[in-house]
VODO-122819 format. One record per residue (C-alpha): z, x, y. Coordinates in Angstrom, 2 decimals. Last residue first. Example, Ala and Ser with C-alpha at 12.3 -4.5 7.8 and 13.67 -1.06 7.14 Angstrom:
# VODO-122819
zz;xx;yy
7.14;13.67;-1.06
7.80;12.30;-4.50
This chain:
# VODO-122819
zz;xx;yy
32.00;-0.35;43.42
35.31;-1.88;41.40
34.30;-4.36;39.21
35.99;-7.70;39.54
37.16;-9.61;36.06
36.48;-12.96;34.61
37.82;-14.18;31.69
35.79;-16.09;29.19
37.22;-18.79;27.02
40.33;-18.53;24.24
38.54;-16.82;21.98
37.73;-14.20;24.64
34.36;-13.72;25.94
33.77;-11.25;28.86
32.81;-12.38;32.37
32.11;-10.02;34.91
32.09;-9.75;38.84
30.25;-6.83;40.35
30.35;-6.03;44.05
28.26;-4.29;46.44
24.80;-4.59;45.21
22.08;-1.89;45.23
20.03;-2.72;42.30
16.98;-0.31;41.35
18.66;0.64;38.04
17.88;-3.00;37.05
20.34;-3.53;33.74
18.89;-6.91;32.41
21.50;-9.50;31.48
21.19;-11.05;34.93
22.83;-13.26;37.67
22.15;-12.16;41.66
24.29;-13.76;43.58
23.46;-12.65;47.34
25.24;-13.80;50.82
23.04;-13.65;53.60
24.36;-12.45;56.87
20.91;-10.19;57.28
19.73;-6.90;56.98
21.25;-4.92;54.01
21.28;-8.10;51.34
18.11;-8.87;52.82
16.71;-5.30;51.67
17.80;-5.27;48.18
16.11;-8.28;47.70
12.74;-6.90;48.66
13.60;-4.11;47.09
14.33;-5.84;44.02
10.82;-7.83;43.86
9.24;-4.67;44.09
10.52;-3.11;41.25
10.51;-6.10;39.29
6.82;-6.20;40.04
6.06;-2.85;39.38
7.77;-2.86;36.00
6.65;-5.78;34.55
7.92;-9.51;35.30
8.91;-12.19;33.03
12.69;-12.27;33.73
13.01;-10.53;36.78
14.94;-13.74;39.05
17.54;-14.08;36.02
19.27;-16.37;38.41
18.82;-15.54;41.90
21.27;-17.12;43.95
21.18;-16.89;47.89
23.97;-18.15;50.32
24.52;-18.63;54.04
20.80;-19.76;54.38
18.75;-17.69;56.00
16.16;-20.40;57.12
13.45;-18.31;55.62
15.36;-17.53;52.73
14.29;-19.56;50.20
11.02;-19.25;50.80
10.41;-16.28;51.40
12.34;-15.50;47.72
9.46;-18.55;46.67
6.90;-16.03;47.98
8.08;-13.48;46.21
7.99;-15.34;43.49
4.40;-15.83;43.49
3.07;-12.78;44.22
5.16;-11.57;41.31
3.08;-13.75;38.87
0.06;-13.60;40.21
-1.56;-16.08;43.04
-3.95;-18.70;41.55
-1.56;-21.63;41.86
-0.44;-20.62;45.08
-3.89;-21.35;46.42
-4.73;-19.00;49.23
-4.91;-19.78;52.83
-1.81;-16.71;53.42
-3.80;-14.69;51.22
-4.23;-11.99;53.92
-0.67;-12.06;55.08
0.37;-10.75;51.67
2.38;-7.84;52.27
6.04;-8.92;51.75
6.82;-8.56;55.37
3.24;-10.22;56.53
4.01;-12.99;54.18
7.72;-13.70;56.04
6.00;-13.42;59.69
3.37;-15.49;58.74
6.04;-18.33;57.82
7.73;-17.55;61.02
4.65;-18.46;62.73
3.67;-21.68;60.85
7.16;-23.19;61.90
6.69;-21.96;65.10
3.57;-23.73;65.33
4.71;-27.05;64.15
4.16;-28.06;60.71
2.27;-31.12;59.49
4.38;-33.05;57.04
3.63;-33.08;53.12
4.41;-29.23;52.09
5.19;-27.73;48.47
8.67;-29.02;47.07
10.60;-29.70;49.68
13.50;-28.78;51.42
11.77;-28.68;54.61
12.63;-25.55;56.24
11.46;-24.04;52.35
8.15;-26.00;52.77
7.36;-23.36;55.07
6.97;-20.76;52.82
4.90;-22.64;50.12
2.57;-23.89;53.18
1.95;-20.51;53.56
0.77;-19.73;49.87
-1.40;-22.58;50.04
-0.01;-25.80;48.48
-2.09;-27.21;44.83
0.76;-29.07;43.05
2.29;-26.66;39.95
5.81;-25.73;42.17
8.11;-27.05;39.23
7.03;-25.03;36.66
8.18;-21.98;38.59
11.50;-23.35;38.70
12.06;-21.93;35.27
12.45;-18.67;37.10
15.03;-19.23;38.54
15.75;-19.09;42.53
17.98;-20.48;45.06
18.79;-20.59;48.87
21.91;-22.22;49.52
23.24;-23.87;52.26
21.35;-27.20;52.18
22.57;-27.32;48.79
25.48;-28.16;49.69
25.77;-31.41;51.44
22.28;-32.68;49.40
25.23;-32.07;46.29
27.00;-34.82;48.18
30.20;-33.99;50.03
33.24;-37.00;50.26
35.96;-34.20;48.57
34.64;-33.61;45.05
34.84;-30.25;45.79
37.28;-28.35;48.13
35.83;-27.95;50.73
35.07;-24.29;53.58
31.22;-23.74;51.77
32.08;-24.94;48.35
35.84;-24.91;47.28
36.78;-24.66;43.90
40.40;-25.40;42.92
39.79;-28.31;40.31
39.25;-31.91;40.14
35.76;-32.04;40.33
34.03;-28.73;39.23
33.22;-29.47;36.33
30.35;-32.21;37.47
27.48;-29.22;37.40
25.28;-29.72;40.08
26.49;-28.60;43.35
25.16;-25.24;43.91
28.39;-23.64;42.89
29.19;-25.26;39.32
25.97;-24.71;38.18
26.12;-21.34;39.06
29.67;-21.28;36.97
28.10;-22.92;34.03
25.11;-20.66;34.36
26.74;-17.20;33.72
29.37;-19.04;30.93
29.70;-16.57;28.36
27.09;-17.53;26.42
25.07;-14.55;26.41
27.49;-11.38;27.34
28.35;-11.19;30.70
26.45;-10.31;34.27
27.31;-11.10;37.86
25.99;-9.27;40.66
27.19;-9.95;44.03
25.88;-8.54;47.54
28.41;-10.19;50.45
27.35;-10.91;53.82
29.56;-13.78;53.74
32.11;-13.80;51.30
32.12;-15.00;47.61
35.91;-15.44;46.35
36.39;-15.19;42.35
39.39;-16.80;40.15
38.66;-18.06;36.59
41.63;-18.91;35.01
39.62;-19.46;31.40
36.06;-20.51;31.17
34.70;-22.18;27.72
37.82;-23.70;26.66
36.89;-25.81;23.97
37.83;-29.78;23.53
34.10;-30.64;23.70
33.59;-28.78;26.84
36.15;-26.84;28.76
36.24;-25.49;32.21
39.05;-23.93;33.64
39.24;-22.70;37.63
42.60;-20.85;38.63
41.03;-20.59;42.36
37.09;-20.28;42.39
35.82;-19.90;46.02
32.85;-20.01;47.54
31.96;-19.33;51.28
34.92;-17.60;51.32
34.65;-16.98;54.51
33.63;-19.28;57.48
30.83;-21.20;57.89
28.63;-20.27;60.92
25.88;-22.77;61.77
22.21;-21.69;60.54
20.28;-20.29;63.35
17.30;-22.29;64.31
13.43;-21.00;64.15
15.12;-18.08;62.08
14.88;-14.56;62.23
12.19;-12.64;60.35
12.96;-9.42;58.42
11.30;-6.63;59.39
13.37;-5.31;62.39
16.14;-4.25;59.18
13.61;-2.20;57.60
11.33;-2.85;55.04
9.24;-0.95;52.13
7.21;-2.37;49.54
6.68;-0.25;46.72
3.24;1.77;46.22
1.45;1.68;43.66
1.14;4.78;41.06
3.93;3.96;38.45
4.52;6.88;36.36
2.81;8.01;33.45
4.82;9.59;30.81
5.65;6.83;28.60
1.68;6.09;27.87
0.88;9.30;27.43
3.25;9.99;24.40
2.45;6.26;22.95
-1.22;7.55;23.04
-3.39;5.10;24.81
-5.99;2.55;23.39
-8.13;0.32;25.54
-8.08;-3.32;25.11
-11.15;-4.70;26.25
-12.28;-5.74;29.92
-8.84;-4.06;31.31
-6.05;-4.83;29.01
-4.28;-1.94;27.75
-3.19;-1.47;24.46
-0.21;0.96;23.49
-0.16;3.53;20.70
2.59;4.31;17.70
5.51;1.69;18.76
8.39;2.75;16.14
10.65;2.85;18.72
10.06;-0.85;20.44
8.71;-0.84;23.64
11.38;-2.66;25.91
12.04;-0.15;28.56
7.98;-0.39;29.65
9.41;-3.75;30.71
6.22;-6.38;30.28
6.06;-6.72;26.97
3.63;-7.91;24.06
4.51;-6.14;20.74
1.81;-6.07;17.88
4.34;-5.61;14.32
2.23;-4.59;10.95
4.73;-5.76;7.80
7.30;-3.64;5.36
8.80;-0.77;7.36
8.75;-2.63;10.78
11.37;-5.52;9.61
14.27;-2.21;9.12
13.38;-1.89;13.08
12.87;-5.37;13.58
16.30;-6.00;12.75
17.72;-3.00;14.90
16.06;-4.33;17.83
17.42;-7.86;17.45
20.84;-6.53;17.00
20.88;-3.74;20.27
18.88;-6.80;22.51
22.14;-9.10;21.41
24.55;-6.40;22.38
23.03;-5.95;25.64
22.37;-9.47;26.57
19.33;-11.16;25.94
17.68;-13.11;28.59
13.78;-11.65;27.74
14.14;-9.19;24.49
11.32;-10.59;22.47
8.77;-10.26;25.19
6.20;-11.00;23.26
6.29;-10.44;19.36
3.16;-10.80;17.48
4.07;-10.40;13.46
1.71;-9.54;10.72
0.62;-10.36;7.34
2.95;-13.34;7.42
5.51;-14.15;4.54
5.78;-17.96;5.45
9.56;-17.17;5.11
9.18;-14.79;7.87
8.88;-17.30;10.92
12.53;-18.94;10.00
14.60;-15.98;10.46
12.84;-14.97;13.56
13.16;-18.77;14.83
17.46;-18.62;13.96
17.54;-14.90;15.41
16.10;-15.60;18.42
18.09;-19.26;18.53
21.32;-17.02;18.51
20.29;-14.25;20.92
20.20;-16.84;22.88
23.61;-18.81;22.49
23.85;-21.95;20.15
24.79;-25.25;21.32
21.16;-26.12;22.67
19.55;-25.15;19.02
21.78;-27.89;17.81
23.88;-27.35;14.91
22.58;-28.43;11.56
24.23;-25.47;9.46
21.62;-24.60;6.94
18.41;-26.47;8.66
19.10;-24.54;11.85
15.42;-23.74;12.48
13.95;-26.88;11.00
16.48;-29.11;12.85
13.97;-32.07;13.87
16.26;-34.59;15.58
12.60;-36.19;17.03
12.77;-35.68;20.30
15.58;-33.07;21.05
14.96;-31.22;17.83
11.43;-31.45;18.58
11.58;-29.85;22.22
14.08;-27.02;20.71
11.65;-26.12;18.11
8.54;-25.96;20.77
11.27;-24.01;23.49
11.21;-21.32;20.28
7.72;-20.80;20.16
7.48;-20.91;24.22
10.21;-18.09;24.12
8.09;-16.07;21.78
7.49;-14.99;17.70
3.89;-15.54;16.57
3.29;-15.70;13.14
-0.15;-13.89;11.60
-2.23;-15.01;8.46
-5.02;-12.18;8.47
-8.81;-12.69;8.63
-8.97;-10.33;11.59
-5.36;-8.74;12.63
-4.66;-5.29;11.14
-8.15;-4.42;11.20
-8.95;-5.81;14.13
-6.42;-3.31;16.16
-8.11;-0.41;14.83
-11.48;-1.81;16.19
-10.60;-3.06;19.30
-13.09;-5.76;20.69
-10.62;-8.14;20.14
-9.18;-10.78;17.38
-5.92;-12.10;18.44
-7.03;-16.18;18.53
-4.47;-18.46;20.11
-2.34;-15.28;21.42
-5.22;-13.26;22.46
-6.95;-16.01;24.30
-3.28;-16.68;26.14
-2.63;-12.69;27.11
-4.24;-12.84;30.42
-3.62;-9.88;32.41
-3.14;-9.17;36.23
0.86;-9.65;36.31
0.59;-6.97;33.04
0.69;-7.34;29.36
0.77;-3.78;27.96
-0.12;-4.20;24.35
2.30;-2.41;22.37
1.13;-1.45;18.49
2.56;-0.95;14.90
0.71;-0.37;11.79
2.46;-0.55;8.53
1.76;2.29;5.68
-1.05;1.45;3.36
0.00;0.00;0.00
């Protein structure tokens, strides 16, 4: 039996990976002959939001057929292991993987790798990623798209270094409002002895944490710790937080404010919002829409409104497509906009959850020094929630949650 064969294709903001995925034959001939007139399985987040659409439509548990717990319930390293598990019972010839390691924690990235490590002895493995961090060890060449798939060396691949420049700003660069938001004292948030159970268990424990103005945060914890519950719990959506000591922009919660109350404070991003902005708004009209609190634009702005937005797309370099289709823009184009976006009436607070999920290396780079940048030159508080180590990161303060039996704790990291 011939040894396995194990390849990285590079996909890119400028690529298009969906022909390969419905039907991986290319013009590549070493890649063919692992792939044409093979039975492959194809191992990805939309794979595994497929199983989690049937179970909640038609109570189809095919992935947890052994223990019939909800693919919801379970944390994501969890379900990745539950749809891996499941894929390789139809014994494929070979195994697409993209972006296998997107919102996994540490621990759960170290477990997954090492299973596809002792999986990489016994079937041919084509890796999709983004993060040249991410390429598996056993990786022998990478495959560029360009018109074909070109082949590079794993060697050279790994030693070239990124050749476009990152945007650089200053503190002149960044555009001041049309109308300054009011002043709201510190904290802006604050969690005081905060518990949060579900189902009779404790999922946060004692959680205490004040968010100041001007303030950089990063908080990170192992998956299913409770990252999103406590976001939730901040911008307003996440019914926890009545009846406890958490106060939301100067009151206490559940004290006559509406969610409308405070989210007009915050600036926020995710990806999965990405599916929400699918009308057809020019990239300018994306910007503005933020004063608005809209999604995309349906009243006729006034100049200064169409200034400022200008303004924001000349910072982030992309004046010239200001009359372009947001649809059509790439992937980092795009969320840079929606940062714009978000901050163009500098809201008191801005969460970014998981905002480089998706992106490669340039575009992560640049997004982060575009955040980096508004957490040196404005009032702006930043949350920025990841698993993903960016060693680009500048923020000021660290707050992390670590799973006890008992619920998480949280803890501040000392800068």
């Amino acid at each position: 039996m011939n040894s396995p064969k194990h390849f990285a294709i590079h996909s890119s903001a400028y690529s298009n990976i969906e022909p390969f995925l419905k039907r991986p034959t290319t013009e590549n001939p070493v890649l063919n002959k692992v792939v044409q007139n093979k039975k492959g399985a194809y191992f990805s987040n939309k794979t595994l939001d497929d199983f989690i659409k049937e179970e909640l439509l038609h109570d189809d548990f095919t992935l947890t057929s052994a223990t019939h717990r909800h693919l919801l319930s379970l944390s994501s390293g969890e379900r990745k292991k539950a749809l891996l598990n499941h894929i390789l019972k139809s014994n494929p010839d070979f195994l697409v993987l993209e972006n296998p390691f997107d919102a996994l924690d540490r621990e759960s990235v170290s477990q997954l790798k090492q299973q596809l490590i002792t999986l990489s002895k016994s079937i041919n493995i084509i890796q999709i990623f983004n993060r040249q961090d991410d390429i598996l060890p056993f990786t022998t060449c990478v495959l560029e798209f360009d018109k074909t798939l070109q082949t590079t060396s794993i060697s050279e691949y790994l030693n070239r270094k990124l050749n476009r420049n990152v945007i650089s700003l200053t503190a002149s660069d960044i555009p001041e409002p049309i109308k300054p938001q009011k002043t709201i004292q510190s904290p802006l948030i604050r969690f005081k002895n905060v518990t949060v159970m579900y189902s009779g268990q404790t999922i946060l424990k004692d959680i205490n944490w004040d968010i100041n103005r001007g303030e950089f945060w990063e908080l990170n914890g192992e998956n299913g710790s409770g990252k999103s519950t406590l976001v939730t719990m901040m911008i307003g959506d996440n019914p926890k937080g009545y009846g406890q000591n958490l106060y939301i922009f100067g009151k206490k919660r559940g004290s006559g404010e509406t969610v409308w109350d405070i989210k007009q404070h915050i600036g926020y991003f995710t990806p999965s919002m990405m599916d929400l902005f699918n009308g057809h708004h020019s990239a300018i009209n994306m910007v503005i829409s933020g004063l608005k609190d809209s999604i995309g634009l349906y009243k006729v702005p006034s100049d200064l409104e169409i200034d400022l937005a200008k303004q924001w797309l000349q910072l982030i370099d992309l004046a010239d497509l200001k009359d372009t289709n947001y649809y059509y823009l790439t992937e980092t184009q795009k969320r840079l906009i929606l940062i714009c976006r978000a901050m163009i009436k500098h809201p008191p607070l801005l969460i970014l959850d998981e905002p480089t999920v998706g992106l490669d290396d340039y575009g992560a780079s640049v997004f982060i020094s575009l955040v980096n940048q508004i957490a040196q030159n404005t009032n702006t508080a930043i949350l920025y929630v990841s698993h993903r180590q960016e060693p680009e990161l500048a923020p000021s303060h660290t707050y992390v949650l670590k799973k006890t039996e008992h619920g998480s704790l949280g803890n501040v990291l000392k800068s």
